[in-house]
C-alpha positions, 0 to 999 in steps of 0.5 A, a space after each residue: 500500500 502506499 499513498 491514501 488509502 481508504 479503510 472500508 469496514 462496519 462498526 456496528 454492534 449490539 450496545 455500540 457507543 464509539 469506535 477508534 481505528 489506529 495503526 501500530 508497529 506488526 512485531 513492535 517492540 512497543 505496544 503503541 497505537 496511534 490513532 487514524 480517527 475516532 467517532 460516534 457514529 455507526 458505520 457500515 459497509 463503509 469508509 472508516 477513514 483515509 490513512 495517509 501512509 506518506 506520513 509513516 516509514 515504509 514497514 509492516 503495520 497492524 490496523 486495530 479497530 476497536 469498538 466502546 459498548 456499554 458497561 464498558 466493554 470493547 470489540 476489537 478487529 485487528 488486521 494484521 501484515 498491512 505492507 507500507 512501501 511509499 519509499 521502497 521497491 513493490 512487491 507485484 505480481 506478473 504480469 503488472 496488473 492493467 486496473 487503476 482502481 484504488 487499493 483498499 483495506 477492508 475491517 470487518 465487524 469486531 467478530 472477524 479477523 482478516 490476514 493478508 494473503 502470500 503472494 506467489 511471484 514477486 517482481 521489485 518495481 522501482 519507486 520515484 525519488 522522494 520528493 520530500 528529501 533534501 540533499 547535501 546541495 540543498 542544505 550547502 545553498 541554505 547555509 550561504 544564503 544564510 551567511 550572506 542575508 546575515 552579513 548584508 543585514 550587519 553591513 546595513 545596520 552599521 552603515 545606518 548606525 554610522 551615517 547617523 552618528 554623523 548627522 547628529 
């Protein structure tokens, strides 16, 4: 997965009160979650959420929706294995697919568990360039423009200061 993608699933279920979907490290060393968003209402069949995994390190992620019912129990989903590759080769089958449909993740009721499928023949399809990386070049003409909008700016305050010494 990479980009937006849409998270589609139902939180429906005797006594429901609120739900929260959020995302954690698969095999993480922390217990961590970190929240995609949380509502009040009831949601089925539907889109839960956009997750913009462009904001995360490519990895492997577990998806956890969990749903408050009353007396303060909960139903919980995870879907675990959600591949993340914004920055790093894709795994694809062979021949490439031709659809340009939009990939999805689908959540199920808090009763089922989903888990992502092997795939048989793998080809690395090369990604774009990060375009929000910034090179040794970039970082180089920063610092000089720094240094000289910093000299300049003393120059014109000493030759301020001295043409006004001199008219007083």
């Amino acid at each position: 997965m990479q980009g937006v993608i849409p998270i589609v699933g139902s939180t429906f279920a005797e006594g429901f009160q609120s739900w929260e979907l959020s995302f954690g490290y698969t095999n993480g060393e922390t217990d961590a979650w970190f929240l995609i968003t949380e509502q009040n209402n009831i949601i089925r069949d539907d889109v839960l959420a956009e997750w913009d995994t462009s904001r995360i390190t490519d990895g492997s992620y577990d998806l956890r929706l969990t749903v408050r019912l009353q007396n303060d129990e909960i139903a919980e989903t995870i879907v675990e294995g959600v591949r993340v590759r914004n920055y790093t080769a894709i795994e694809t089958n062979t021949p490439p697919p031709t659809s340009t449909a939009v990939p999805t993740q689908t959540i199920m009721p808090p009763t089922a568990t989903a888990s992502p499928t092997p795939t048989e023949t793998l080809t690395l399809t090369p990604l774009p360039t990060n375009p929000v990386e910034i090179s040794q070049r970039h970082i180089n003409n920063s610092l000089s423009s720094g240094v000289i909008i910093t000299t300049v700016s003393f120059l014109l305050i000493g030759l301020y200061l001295s043409i006004r010494k001199t008219i007083q």
